[in-house]
Backbone as ProteinMPNN parsed JSONL, in Angstrom:
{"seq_chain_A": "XXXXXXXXXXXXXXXXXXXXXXXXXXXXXXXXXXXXXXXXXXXXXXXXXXXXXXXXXXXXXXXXXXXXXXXXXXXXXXXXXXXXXXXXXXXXXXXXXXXXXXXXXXXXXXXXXXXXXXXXXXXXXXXXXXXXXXXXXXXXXXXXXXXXXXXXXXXXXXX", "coords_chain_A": {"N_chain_A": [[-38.314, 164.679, -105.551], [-40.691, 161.993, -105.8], [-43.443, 161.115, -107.507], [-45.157, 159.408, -106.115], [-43.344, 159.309, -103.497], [-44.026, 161.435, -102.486], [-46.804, 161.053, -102.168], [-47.133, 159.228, -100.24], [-45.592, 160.58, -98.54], [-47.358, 162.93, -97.747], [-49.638, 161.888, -97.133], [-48.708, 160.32, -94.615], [-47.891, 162.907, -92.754], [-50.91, 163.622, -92.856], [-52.362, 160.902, -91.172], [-50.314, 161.396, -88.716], [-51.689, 164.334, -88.351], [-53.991, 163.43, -87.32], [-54.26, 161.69, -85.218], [-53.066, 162.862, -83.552], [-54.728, 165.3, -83.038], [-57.05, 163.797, -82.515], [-56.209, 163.375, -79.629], [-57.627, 165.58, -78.415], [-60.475, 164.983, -79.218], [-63.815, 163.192, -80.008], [-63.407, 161.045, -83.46], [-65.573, 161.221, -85.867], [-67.215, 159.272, -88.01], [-68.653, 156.774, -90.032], [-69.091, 153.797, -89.982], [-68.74, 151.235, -88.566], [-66.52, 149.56, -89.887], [-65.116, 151.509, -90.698], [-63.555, 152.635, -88.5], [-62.371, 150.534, -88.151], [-60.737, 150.539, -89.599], [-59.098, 152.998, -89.054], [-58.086, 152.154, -86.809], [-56.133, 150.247, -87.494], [-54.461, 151.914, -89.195], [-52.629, 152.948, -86.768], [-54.69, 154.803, -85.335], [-55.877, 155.269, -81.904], [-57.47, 156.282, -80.225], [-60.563, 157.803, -79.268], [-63.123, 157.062, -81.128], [-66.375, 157.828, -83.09], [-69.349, 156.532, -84.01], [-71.409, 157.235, -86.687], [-73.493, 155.378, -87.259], [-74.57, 154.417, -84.49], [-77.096, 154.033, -83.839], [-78.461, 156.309, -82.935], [-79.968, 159.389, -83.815], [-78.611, 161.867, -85.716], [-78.015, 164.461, -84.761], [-78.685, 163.503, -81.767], [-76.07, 162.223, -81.211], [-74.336, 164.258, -82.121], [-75.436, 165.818, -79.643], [-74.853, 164.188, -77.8], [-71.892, 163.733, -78.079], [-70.833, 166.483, -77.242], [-71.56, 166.373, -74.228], [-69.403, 165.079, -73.341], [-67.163, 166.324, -74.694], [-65.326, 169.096, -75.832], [-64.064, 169.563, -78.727], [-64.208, 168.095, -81.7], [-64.191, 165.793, -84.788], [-64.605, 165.284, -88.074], [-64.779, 162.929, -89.815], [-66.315, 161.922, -92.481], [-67.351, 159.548, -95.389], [-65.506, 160.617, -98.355], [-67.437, 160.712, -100.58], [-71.006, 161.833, -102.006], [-73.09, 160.769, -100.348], [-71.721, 160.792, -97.85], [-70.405, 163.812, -97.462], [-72.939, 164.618, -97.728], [-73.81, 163.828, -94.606], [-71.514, 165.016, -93.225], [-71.947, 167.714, -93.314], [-74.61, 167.283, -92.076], [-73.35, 166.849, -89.821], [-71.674, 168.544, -89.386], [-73.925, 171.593, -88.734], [-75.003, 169.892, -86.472], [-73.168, 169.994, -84.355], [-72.191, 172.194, -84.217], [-74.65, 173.744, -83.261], [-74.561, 172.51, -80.953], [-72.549, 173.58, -79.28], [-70.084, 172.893, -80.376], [-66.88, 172.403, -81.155], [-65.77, 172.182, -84.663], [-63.572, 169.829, -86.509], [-62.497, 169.703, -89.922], [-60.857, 169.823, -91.714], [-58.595, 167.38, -91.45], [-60.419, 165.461, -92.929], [-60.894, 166.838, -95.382], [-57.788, 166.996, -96.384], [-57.622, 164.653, -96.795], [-59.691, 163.811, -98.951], [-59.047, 165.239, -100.905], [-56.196, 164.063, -101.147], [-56.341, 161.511, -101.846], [-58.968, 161.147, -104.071], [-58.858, 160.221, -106.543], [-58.749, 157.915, -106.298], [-59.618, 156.204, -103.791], [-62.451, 156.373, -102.148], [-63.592, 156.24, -99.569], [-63.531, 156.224, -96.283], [-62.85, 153.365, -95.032], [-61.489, 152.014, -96.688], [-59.019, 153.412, -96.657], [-56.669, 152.036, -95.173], [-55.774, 150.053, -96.454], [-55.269, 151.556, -99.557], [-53.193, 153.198, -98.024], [-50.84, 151.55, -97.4], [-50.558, 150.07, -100.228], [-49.683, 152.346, -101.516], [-46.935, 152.705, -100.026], [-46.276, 150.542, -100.542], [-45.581, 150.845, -103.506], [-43.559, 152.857, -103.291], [-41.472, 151.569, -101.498], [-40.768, 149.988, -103.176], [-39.876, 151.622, -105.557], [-40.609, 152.62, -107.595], [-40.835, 155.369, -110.258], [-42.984, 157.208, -110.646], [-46.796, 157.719, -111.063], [-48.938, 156.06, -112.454], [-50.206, 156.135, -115.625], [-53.499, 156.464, -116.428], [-53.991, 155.817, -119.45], [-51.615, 153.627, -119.188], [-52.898, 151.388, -117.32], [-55.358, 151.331, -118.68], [-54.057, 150.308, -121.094], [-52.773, 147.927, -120.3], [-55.313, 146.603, -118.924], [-56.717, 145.889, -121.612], [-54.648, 144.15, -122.856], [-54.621, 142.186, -120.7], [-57.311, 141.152, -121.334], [-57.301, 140.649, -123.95], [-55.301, 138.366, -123.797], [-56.899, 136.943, -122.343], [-59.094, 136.33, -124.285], [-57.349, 135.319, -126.231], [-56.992, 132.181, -125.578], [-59.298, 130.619, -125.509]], "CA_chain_A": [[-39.143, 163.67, -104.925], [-41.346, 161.411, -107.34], [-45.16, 160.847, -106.439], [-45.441, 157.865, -104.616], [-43.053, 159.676, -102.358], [-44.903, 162.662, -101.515], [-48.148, 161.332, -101.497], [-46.937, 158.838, -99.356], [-44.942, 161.496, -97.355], [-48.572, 163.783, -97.279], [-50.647, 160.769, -96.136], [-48.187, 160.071, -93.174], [-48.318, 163.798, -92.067], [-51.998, 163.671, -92.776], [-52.534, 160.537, -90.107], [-50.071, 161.926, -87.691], [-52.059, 165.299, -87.562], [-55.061, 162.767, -86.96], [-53.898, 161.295, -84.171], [-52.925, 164.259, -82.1], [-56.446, 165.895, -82.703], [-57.875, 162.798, -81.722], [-55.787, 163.154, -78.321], [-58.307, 166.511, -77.741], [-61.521, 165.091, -79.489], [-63.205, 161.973, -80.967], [-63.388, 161.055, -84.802], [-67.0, 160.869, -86.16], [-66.757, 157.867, -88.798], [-69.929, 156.146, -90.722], [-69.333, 152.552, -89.352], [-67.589, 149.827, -87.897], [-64.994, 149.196, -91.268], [-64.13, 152.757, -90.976], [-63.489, 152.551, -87.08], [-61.579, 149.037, -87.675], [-59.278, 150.873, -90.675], [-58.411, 153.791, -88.288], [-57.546, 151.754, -85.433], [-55.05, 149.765, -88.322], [-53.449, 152.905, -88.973], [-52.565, 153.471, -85.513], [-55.101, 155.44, -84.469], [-56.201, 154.557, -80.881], [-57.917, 157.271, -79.471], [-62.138, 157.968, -79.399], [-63.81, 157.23, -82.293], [-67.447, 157.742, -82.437], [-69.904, 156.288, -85.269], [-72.83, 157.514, -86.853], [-74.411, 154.415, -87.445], [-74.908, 153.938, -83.868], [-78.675, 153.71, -83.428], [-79.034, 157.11, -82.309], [-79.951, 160.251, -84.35], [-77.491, 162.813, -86.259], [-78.282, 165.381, -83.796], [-78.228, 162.639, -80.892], [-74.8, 162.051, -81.574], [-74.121, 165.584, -81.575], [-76.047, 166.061, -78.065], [-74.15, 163.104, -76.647], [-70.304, 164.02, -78.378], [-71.176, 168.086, -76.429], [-71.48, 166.651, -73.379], [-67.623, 164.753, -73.275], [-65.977, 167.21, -75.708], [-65.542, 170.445, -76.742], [-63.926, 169.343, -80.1], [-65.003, 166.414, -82.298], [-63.05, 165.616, -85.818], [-66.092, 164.887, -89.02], [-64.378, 162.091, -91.1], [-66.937, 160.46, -93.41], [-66.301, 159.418, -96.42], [-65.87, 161.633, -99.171], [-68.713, 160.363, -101.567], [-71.667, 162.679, -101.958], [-73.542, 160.2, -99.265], [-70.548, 161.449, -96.434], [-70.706, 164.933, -98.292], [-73.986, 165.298, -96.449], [-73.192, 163.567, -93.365], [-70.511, 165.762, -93.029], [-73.028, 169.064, -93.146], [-75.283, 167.941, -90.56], [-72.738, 166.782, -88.548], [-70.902, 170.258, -88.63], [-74.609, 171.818, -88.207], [-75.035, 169.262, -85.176], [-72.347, 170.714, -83.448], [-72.081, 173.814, -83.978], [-76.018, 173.749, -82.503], [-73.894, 172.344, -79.255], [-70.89, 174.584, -79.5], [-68.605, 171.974, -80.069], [-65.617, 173.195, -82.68], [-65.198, 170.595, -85.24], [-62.701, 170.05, -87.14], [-63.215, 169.142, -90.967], [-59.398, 169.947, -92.331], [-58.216, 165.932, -92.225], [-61.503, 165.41, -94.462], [-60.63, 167.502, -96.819], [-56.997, 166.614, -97.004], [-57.89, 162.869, -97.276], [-60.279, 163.918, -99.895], [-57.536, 165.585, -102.005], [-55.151, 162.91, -101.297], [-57.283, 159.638, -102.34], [-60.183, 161.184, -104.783], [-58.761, 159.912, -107.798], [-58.071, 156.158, -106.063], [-60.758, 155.451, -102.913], [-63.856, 157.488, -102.053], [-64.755, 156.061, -98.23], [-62.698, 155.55, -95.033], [-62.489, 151.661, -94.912], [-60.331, 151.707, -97.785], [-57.748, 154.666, -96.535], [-55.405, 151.448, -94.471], [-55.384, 149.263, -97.613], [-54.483, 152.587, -99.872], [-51.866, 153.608, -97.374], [-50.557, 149.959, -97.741], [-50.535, 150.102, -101.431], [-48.721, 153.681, -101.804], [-46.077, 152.117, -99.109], [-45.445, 149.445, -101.289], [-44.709, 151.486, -104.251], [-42.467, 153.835, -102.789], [-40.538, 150.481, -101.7], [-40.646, 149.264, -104.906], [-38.453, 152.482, -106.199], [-41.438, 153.301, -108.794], [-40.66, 156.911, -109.602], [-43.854, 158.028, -111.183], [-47.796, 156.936, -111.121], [-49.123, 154.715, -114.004], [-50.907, 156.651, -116.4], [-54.97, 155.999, -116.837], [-53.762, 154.763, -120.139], [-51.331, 152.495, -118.977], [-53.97, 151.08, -116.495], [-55.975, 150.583, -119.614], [-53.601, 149.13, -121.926], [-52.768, 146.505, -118.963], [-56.692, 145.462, -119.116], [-56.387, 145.56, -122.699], [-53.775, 143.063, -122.76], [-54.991, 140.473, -120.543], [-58.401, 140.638, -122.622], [-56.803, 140.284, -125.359], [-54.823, 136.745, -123.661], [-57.773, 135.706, -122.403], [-59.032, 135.537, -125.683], [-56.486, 134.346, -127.364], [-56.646, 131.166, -124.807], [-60.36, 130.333, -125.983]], "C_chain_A": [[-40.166, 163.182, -105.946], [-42.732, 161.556, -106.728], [-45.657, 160.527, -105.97], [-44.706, 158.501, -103.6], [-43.569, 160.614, -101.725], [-46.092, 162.734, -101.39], [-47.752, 160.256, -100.09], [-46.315, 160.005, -97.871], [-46.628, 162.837, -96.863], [-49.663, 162.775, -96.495], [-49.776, 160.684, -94.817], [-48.357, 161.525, -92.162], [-50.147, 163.889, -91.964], [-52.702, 162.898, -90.964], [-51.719, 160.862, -89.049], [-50.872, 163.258, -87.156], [-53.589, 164.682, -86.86], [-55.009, 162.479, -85.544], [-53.815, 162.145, -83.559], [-54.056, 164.998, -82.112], [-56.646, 165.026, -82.353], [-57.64, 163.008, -80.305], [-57.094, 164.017, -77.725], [-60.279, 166.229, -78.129], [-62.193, 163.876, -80.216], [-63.465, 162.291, -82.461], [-64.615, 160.911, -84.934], [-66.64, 160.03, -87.415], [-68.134, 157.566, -88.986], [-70.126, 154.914, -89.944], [-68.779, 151.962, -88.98], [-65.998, 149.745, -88.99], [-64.535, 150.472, -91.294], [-63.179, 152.834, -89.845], [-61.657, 150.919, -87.553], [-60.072, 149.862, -88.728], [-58.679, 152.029, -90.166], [-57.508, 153.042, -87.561], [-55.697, 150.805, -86.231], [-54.565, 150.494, -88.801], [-52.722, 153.447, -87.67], [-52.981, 153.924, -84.823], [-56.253, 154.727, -83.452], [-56.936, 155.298, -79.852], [-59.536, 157.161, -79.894], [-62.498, 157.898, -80.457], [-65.056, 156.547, -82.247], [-68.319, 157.059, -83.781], [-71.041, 157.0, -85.245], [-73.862, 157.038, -86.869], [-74.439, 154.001, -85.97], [-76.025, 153.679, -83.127], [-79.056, 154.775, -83.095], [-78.887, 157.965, -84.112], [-79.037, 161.044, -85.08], [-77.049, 163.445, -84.572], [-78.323, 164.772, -82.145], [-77.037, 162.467, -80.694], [-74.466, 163.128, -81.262], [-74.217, 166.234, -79.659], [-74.72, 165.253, -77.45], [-72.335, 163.342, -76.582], [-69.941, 165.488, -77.13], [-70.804, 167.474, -75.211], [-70.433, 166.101, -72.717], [-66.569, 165.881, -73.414], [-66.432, 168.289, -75.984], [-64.848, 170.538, -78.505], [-63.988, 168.042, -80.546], [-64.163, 167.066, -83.801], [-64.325, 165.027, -86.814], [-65.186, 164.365, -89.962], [-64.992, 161.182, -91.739], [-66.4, 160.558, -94.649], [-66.331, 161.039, -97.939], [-66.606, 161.431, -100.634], [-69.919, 161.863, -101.385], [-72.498, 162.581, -100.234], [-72.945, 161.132, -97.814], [-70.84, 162.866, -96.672], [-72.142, 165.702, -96.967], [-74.595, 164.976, -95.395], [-72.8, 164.161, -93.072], [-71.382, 167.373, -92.502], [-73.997, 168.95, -91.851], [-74.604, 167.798, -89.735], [-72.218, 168.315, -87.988], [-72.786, 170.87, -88.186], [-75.056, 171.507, -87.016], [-74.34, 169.537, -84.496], [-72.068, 171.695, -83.389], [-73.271, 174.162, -82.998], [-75.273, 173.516, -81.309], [-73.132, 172.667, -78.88], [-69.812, 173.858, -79.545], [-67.972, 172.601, -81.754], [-65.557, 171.833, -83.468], [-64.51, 170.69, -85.869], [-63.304, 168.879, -88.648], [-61.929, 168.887, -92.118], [-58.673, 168.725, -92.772], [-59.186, 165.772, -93.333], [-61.029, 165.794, -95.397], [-58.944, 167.552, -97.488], [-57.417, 165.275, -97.897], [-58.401, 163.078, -98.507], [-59.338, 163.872, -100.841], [-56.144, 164.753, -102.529], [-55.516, 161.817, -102.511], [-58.276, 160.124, -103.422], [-60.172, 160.225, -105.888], [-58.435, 158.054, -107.086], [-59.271, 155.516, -104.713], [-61.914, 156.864, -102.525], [-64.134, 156.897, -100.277], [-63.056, 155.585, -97.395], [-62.033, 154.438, -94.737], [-61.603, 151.593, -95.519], [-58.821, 152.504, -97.63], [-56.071, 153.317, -95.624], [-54.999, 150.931, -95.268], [-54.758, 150.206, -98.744], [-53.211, 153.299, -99.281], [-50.346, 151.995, -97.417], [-49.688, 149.908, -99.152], [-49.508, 150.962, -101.678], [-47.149, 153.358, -101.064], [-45.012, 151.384, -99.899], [-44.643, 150.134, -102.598], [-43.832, 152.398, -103.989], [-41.23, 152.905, -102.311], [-39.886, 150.344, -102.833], [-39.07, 149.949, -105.854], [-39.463, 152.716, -107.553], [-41.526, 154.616, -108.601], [-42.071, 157.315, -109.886], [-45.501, 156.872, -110.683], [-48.234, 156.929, -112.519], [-50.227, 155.744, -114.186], [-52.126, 156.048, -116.212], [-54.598, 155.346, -118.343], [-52.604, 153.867, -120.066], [-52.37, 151.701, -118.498], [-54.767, 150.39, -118.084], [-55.51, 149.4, -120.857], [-52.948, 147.666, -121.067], [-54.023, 145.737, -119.028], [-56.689, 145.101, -120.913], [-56.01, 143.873, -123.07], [-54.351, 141.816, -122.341], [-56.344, 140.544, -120.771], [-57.958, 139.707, -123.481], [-56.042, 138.329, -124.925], [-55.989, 135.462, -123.305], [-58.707, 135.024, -123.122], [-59.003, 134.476, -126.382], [-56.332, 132.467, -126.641], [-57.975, 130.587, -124.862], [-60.327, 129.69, -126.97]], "O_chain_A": [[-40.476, 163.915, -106.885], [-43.004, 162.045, -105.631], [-46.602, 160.972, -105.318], [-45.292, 158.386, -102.524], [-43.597, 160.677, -100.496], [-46.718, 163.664, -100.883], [-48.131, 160.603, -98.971], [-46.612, 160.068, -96.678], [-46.749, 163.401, -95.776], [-50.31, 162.998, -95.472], [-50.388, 161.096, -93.832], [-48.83, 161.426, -91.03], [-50.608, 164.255, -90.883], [-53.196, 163.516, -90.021], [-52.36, 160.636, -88.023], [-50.899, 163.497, -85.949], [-54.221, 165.338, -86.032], [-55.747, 163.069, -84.755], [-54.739, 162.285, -82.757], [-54.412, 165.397, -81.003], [-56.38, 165.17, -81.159], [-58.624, 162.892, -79.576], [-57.698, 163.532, -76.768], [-61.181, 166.894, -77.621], [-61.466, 163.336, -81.049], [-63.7, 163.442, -82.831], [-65.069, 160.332, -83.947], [-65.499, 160.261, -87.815], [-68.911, 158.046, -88.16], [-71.147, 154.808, -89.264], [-67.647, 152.412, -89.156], [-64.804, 149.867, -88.715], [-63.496, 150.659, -91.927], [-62.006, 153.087, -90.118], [-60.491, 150.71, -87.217], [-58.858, 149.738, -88.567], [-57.62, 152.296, -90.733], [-56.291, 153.215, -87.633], [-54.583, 150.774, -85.707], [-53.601, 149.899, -89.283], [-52.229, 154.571, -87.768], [-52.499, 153.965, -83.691], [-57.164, 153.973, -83.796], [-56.979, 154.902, -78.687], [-59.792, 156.433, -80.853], [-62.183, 158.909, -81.086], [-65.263, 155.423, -81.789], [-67.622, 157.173, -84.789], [-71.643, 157.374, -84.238], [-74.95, 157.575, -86.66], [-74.285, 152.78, -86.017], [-76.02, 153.199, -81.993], [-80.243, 154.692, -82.783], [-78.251, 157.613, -85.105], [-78.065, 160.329, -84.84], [-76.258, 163.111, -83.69], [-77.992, 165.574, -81.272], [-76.858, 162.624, -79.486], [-74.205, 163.274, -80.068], [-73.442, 166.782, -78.875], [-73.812, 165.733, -76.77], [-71.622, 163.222, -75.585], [-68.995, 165.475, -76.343], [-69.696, 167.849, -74.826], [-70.297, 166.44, -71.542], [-65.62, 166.247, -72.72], [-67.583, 168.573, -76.312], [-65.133, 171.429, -79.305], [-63.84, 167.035, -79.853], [-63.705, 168.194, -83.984], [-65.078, 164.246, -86.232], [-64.757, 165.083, -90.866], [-64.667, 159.996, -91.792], [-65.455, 161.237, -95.05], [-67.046, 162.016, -98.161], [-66.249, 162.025, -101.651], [-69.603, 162.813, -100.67], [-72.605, 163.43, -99.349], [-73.563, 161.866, -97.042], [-71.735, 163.237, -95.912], [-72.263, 166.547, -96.08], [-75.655, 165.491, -95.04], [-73.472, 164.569, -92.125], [-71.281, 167.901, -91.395], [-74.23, 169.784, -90.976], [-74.842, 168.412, -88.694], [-72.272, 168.933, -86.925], [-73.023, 170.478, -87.043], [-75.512, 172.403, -86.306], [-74.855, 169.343, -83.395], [-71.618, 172.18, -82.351], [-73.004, 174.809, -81.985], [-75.34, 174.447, -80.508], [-72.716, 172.076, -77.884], [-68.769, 174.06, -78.925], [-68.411, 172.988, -82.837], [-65.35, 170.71, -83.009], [-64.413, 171.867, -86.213], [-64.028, 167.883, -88.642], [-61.935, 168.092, -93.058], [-58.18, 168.625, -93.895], [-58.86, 165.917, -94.511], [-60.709, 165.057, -96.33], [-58.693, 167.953, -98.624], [-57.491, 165.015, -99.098], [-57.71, 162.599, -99.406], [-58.881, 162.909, -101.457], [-55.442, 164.729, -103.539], [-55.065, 161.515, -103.616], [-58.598, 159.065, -103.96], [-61.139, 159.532, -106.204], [-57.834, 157.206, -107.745], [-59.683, 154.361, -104.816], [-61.867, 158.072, -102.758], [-65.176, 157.371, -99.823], [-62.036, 154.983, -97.732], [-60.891, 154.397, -94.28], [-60.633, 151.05, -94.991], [-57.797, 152.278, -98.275], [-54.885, 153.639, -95.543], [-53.771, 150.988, -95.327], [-53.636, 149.815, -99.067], [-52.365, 153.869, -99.97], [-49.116, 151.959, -97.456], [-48.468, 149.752, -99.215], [-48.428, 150.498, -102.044], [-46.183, 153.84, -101.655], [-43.786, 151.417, -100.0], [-43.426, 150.047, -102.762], [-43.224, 152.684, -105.021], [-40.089, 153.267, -102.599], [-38.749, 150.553, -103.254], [-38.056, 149.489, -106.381], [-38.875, 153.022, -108.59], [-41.949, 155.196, -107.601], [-42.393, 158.046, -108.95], [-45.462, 155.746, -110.187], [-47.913, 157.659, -113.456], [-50.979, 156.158, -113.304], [-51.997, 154.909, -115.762], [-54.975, 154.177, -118.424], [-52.548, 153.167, -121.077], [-52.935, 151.152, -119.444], [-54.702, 149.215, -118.447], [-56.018, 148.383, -121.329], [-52.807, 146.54, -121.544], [-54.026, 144.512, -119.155], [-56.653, 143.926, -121.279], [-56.676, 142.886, -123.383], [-54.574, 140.795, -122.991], [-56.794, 139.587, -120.142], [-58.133, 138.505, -123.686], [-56.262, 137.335, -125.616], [-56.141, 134.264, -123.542], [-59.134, 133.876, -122.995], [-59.647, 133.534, -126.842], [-55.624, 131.643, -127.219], [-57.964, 129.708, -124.001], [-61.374, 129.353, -127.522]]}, "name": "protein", "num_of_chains": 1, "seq": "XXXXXXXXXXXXXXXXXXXXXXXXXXXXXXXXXXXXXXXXXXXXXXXXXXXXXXXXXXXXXXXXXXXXXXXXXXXXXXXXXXXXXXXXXXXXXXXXXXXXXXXXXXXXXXXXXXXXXXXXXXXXXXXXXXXXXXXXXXXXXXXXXXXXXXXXXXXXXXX"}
């Protein structure tokens, strides 16, 4: 199997195990563009934001008294990083179980290519396409560079 196929094939198990936790709990998410790039992966189930005018720990209070499990997917920047901490602290304070396991796939998946949520439908998109394509391998950091290289170098030469 090449690498476009099995990250593609680990991202698809990734959002399917999403979805079926979601069935038992909602997603915690940063903002609206994270919310809108779930729902364009398929997922259609509760998803709650942080940015919604209330508190960390508000949020927490208010998720407790629906659910007994809640799902902590911000992004994986430092920012989300410690989002992510009070949120698990915020619920644990309300005994709700959270789950943190997609996070930290996603992380592992995407680090080296997107850092935040919004971007995970357009990356799943992307990886899709190359696995179409029939590209066995991923493009070196110096390919990537000798590609900008290049069209420097034309746009240059066209001066």
């Amino acid at each position: 199997m090449t690498n476009w196929d099995q990250l593609y094939e680990d991202l698809q198990k990734t959002i399917e195990d999403l979805a079926e936790k979601n069935r038992d709990g909602p997603i915690i998410v940063e903002g609206e563009y994270d919310r809108r790039a779930l729902r364009a992966l398929g997922i259609l189930g509760h998803v709650r934001l942080v940015n919604e005018g209330s508190t960390i720990f508000g949020l927490c209070e208010s998720i407790a008294s629906g659910h007994r499990e809640a799902i902590i997917l911000t992004d994986w920047d430092v920012r989300g990083g410690r989002l992510a901490r009070q949120l698990r602290d915020g619920l644990a304070a309300n005994g709700v179980r959270f789950d943190e396991d997609i996070r930290a796939r996603l992380t592992r998946l995407c680090r080296k290519d997107i850092t935040d949520v919004e971007s995970l439908h357009t990356f799943v998109e992307r990886v899709s396409e190359h696995v179409a394509s029939g590209q066995r391998q991923r493009a070196s950091k110096r390919w990537y560079t000798d590609q900008v290289l290049q069209r420097d170098n034309r746009r240059r030469s066209r001066k």
